[in-house]
C-alpha positions, 0 to 999 in steps of 0.5 A, spaced: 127 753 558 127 749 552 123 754 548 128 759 550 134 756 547 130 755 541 129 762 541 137 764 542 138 758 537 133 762 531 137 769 532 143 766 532 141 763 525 138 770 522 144 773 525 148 768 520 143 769 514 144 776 514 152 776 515 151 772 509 147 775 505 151 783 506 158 778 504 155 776 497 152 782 496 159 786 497 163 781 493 159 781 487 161 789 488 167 787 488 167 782 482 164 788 478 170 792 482 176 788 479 173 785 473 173 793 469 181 794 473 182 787 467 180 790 462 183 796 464 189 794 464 188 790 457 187 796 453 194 798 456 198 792 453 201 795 447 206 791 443 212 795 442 219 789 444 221 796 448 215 795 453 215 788 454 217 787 461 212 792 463 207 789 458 209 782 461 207 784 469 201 787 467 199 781 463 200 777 469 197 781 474 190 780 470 191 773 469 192 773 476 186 777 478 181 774 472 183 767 475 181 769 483 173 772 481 173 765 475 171 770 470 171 765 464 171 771 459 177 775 462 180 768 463 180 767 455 182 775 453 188 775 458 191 769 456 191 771 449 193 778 450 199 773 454 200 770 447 200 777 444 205 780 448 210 772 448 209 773 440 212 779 439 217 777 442 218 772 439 218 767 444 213 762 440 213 756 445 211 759 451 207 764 447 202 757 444 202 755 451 197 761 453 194 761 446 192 753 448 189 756 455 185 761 451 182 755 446 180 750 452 176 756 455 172 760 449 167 756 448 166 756 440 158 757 441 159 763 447 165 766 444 166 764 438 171 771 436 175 768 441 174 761 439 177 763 432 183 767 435 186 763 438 184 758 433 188 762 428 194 764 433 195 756 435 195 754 427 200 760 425 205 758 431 205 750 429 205 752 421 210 757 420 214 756 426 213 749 427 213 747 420 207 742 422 204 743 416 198 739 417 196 743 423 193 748 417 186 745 418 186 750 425 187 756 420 180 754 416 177 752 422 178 760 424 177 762 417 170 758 417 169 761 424 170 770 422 166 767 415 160 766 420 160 771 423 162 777 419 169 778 422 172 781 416 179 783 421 180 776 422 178 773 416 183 778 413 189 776 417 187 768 417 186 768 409 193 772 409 196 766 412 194 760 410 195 763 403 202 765 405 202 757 408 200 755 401 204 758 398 210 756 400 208 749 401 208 751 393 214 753 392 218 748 396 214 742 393 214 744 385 206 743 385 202 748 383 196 747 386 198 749 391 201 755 389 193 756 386 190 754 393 195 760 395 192 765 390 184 762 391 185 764 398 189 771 397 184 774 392 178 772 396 182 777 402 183 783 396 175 782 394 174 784 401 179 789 401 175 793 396 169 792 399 171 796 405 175 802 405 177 800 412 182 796 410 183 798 403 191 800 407 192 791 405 191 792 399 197 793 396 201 788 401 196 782 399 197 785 391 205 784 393 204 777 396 199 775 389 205 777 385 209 772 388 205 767 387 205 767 379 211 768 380 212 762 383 208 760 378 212 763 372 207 767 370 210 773 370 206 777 366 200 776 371 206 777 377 208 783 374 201 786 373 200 786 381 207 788 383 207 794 379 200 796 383 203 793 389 209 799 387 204 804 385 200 805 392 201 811 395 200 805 402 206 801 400 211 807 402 208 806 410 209 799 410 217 798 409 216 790 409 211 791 403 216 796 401 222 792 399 219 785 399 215 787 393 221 791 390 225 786 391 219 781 388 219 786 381 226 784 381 226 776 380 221 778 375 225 783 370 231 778 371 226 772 369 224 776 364 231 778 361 231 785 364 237 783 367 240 791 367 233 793 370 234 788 376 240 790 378 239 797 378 232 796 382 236 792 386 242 797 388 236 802 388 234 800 396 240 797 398 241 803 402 234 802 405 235 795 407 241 796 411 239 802 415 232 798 418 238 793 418 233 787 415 237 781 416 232 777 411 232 782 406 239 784 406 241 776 404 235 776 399 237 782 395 245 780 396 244 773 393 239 776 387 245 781 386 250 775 386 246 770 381 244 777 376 251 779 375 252 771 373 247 772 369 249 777 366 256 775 365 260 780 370 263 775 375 267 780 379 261 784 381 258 777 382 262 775 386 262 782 391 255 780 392 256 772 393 261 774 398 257 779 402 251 774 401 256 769 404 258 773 410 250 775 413 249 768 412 254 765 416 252 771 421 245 769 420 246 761 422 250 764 428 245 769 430 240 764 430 243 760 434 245 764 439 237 766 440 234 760 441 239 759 447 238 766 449 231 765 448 231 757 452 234 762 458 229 768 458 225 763 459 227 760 466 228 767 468 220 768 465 218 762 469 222 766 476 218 771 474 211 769 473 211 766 479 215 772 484 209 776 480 204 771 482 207 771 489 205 778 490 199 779 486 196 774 491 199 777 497 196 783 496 189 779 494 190 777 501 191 784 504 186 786 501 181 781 503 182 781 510 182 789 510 175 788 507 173 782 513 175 787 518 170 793 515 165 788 514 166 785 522 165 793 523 159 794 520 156 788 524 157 790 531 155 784 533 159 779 538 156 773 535 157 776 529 164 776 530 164 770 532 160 766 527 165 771 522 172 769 526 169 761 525 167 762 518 174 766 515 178 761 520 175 755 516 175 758 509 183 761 510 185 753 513 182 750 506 185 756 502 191 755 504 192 748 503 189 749 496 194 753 495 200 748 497 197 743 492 196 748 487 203 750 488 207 743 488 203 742 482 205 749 477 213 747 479 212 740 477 209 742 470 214 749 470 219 744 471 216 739 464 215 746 461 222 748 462 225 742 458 219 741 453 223 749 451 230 748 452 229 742 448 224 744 443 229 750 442 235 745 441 231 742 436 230 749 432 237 749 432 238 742 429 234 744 423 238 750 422 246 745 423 240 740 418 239 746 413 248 746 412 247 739 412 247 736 404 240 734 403 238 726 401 236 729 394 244 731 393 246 725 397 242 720 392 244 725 386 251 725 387 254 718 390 248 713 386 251 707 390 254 709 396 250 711 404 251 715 410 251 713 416 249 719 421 247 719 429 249 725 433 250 723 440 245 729 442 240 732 437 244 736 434 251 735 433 260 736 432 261 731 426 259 733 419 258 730 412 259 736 406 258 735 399 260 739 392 260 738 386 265 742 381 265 740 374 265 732 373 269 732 380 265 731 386 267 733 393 266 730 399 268 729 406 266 726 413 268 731 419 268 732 426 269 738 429 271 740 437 266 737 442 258 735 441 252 738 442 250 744 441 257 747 441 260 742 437 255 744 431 257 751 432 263 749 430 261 745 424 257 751 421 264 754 421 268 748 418 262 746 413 263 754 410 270 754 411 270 748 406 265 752 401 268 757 400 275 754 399 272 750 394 267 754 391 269 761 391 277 761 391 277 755 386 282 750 391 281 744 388 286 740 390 284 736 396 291 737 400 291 745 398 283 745 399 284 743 406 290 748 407 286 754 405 280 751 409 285 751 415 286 758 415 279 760 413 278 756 420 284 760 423 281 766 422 274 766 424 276 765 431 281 770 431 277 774 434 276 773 440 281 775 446 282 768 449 286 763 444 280 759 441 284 751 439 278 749 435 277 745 429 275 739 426 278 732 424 277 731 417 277 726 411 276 728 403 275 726 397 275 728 390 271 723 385 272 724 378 270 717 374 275 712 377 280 717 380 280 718 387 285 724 390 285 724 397 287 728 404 285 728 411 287 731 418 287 726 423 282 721 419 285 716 414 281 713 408 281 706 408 279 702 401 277 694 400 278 692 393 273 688 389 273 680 392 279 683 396 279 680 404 283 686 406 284 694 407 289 698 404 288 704 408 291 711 406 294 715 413 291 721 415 297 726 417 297 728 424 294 735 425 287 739 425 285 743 421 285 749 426 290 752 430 296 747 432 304 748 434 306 744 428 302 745 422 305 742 414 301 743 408 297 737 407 299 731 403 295 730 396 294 722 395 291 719 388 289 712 387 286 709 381 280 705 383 276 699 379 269 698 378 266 694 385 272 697 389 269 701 396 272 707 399 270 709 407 271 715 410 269 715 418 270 719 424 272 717 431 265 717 434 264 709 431 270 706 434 270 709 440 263 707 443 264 703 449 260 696 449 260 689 449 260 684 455 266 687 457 264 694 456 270 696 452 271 701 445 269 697 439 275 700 436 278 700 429 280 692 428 274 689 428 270 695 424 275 693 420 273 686 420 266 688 420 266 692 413 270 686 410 264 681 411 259 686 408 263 690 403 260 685 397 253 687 399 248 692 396 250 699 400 244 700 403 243 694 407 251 695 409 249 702 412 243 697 415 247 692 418 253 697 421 247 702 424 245 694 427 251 693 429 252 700 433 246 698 437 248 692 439 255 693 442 253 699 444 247 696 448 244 700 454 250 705 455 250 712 453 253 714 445 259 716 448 260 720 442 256 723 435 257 717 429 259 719 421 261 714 416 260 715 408 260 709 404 261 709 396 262 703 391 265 705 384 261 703 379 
């Protein structure tokens, strides 16, 4: 009896090895089955932006399926190919995520041209878009990488943009060894060129790149050498980017070179050609050089034909932009919907699959043991696979949430660059107002109050501004006032302060005037004009406010009570004079200061003990007064939320 049970027992554990070994042996064919469908389905990834969301699914599905049969490999290539396909639509961020992915995975050892892709893909999204500039190691570290192992494609591009990366670290520092750091890294990529007739077709863009660099560097005999062959290669002309860029290169340098007629008309020549590709970039580089070459030349109608063109691309540019990375931070959480309703269903279809083949597999057994081992063995392996899958699930919601305001924040912040790029920079801060501060909080990233400054002559203009709203809706705004008041000032020459603001005004009027609904908004503003000891003001809403050298009070100059921007009432501005002495401080503010809730109580900080404030501290050097009203902030405002953006401009005559 005994012996017989351990008989039964044998036979069913040999029933059990076989059963095992036919399922490894099928699911290695189905591996080897589902690893070509990958690769397949790479290869048919192109870049066009007209194919993204077919591109998008069928990058996912290859994720997806390369995840399931934990292939390293075609784990490391999908990600990429992921990023590629993020990268040409231009949605950066999630782009970097994939590449990251990639990174993690390919071992430099085992798949060092991987390692190096990645490597390069990362480095160029953190340099170039980012502007994280001390990120540029990762790019030589992919450059070394291709170096070792005879990768000329990827030493091409890589040697392409650190040179592109050095270059304009070059150009915006002034030094140039940087620029000879660029040009050291652009003709080892044009040595290689010429060794290999595959892609000789770069030549003439790398030539274009490297007359831009001399330039940068004011050799414009060597520039103008490489631009010229850039130009004559038959390549160029397939290449509209290189087209124009070293066009529009050989232009600088025939104007550099008092060519003035020369770069004009080469200008002119491809005007036509910018605005039919509609090249945005190009359009206001070759509309600017227009603008500054008939300065040059002294044809200031002409000139200002073009400055205005160039003010007008800018200003859709600045708009533009904005509005993208909006866009782009909501294509995003749709991509998230997305990438997880095409996951749900490359998974259920997995799922069908596999039980289809467990069916088939119980057939060809045709035993009734065998089923039940079988039906044993799936019952315990869904059971566990169901609650891996739960975990897995609540863990990518958590991390697509943080994703998701990592994205929209890192969106708003590129838009905080753009709202900082119109801002005056601390060197023009410094240059024109030797002893005075500004002092600047927006209440969220980017902001609806503004500070502007201009100098015209001996004259120097400045303002603090706070348009409607905050956020990103109120910097929308500013862009619109801080250009409206540039162009009143600069092109149309109102340099009255009360006439500038009524022509300002109207120039605000305008830009939303076209929209169909009635559009109220505007700013509150203070300006100055400083010419020596003479100070003419005006201001909407906001009042200027003076304390005298060893004085205890301020004499406060009152705003007239109206916007700039659409009103039921408007008047032309008053203009106010006020001669000043050495020692004596102006302050202009907007509301955002006085306004803040804090304290004890929880009050407004309100506009007498600011006054009170800026009395005690006026004799004091005015960075430290910029210190001590930026404390003073803090401390009333406490662990309450900044209820509004803060700007505040002090100037001590000297």
């Amino acid at each position: 009896m005994n012996r017989h049970h351990s008989n039964f027992r044998l036979f069913k554990y040999s029933i059990l090895v076989c059963f095992l070994l036919i399922i490894c042996q099928l699911n290695a064919q189905t591996k080897s089955k589902l690893s070509d469908s990958v690769e397949r389905i790479l290869n048919q990834i192109t870049y066009s932006n007209g194919e993204f969301d077919k591109n998008f699914k069928l990058t996912n599905i290859a994720i997806a399926i390369s995840e399931r049969i934990n292939d390293t490999i075609l784990r490391v290539n999908s990600y990429a190919k992921m990023g590629d396909v993020l990268w040409y639509k231009g949605i950066f961020g999630r782009a970097e995520d994939y590449y990251l992915k990639s990174l993690y995975l390919a071992n430099e050892k085992r798949y060092p041209k991987e390692h190096a892709y990645a490597l390069y893909s990362v480095g160029w999204i953190e340099c170039v878009q980012k502007q994280r500039i001390e990120r540029i190691g990762m790019l030589r570290k992919s450059y070394s990488i291709y170096k070792s192992i005879n990768d000329t494609a990827g030493l091409l591009y890589t040697l392409n943009a650190i040179s592109g990366i050095y270059g304009n670290i070059g150009e915006k520092k002034g030094k140039e060894f940087y620029l000879d750091s660029a040009i050291y890294y652009l003709k080892y990529a044009i040595k290689l060129t010429r060794y290999s007739k595959k892609y000789n077709v770069k030549l003439s863009h790398f030539h274009s790149n490297l007359a831009e660099h001399y330039f940068g560097k004011k050799d414009y005999k060597l520039a103008e050498l490489y631009v010229d062959s850039s130009i004559a290669s038959p390549k160029t002309s397939q290449d509209l980017n290189t087209f124009l860029f070293s066009r529009i290169t050989k232009a600088k340098i025939l104007a550099e070179t008092n060519r003035v007629d020369q770069a004009i008309s080469l200008l002119e020549s491809i005007l036509d050609e910018i605005y039919k590709h509609d090249e945005s970039q190009k359009i206001l580089e070759a509309n600017r050089y227009l603008y500054l070459f008939y300065k040059k030349k002294g044809d200031y109608k002409q000139s200002l034909y073009y400055f205005e063109i160039y003010l007008k691309y800018q200003e859709k540019a600045s708009e533009e932009l904005l509005t993208s990375k909006l866009e782009e931070a909501e294509a995003n959480d749709r991509l998230y919907k997305n990438e997880k309703r095409i996951a749900s269903l490359v998974k259920q279809k997995e799922l069908f699959k596999l039980k289809e083949r467990q069916r088939t597999n119980i057939a060809i057994g045709g035993s009734f043991v065998l089923l039940l081992v079988l039906g044993f063995l799936i019952l315990i392996l869904r059971r566990n696979k169901k609650i891996n899958i739960l975990n897995q699930s609540i863990s990518k919601q958590k991390e697509l949430i943080e994703e998701k305001h990592l994205e929209i924040k890192d969106s708003i912040n590129y838009a905080k660059r753009i709202q900082d790029a119109v801002l005056p920079s601390n060197l023009l801060l410094k240059e024109y107002l030797k002893n005075g501060f500004v002092l600047f909080n927006p209440k969220d990233i980017v902001s609806g109050d503004f500070y502007w400054m201009e100098k015209v002559g001996a004259s120097i203009y400045f303002a603090a501004a706070d348009c409607t709203g905050h956020g990103v809706p109120g910097a929308m705004v500013s862009v619109v006032c801080a250009n409206a008041l540039s162009k009143a000032l600069l092109e149309e020459k109102h340099k009255d302060t009360g006439k500038l603001l009524d022509r300002t005004r109207e120039l605000v009027i305008e830009s939303f005037s076209g929209s169909d609904a009635e559009v109220k908004d505007g700013m509150d503003i203070s300006l100055c004009r400083l010419d020596g000891l003479t100070l003419q003001w005006s201001g909407a809403n906001n009042p200027l406010w003076i304390i005298r050298k060893d004085s205890t009070v301020v004499e406060e100059i009152k705003a007239d009570k109206q916007p700039i921007g659409r009103t039921d009432k408007s008047a032309p501005f008053q203009t106010h004079s006020v001669q000043l002495a050495e020692g004596d401080s102006i302050y202009l503010f907007t509301d955002g200061y006085a306004d803040q809730f804090g304290g004890e109580k929880g009050k407004k900080f309100m506009y007498k003990p600011l006054k009170e404030l800026l009395i005690s501290i006026s004799e004091k050097p005015m960075n430290q007064q910029k210190e001590l009203l930026d404390e003073q902030f803090l401390r009333w405002k406490g662990n309450l939320e900044q209820v509004d953006d803060v700007c505040v401009i002090g100037v001590k005559i000297q």
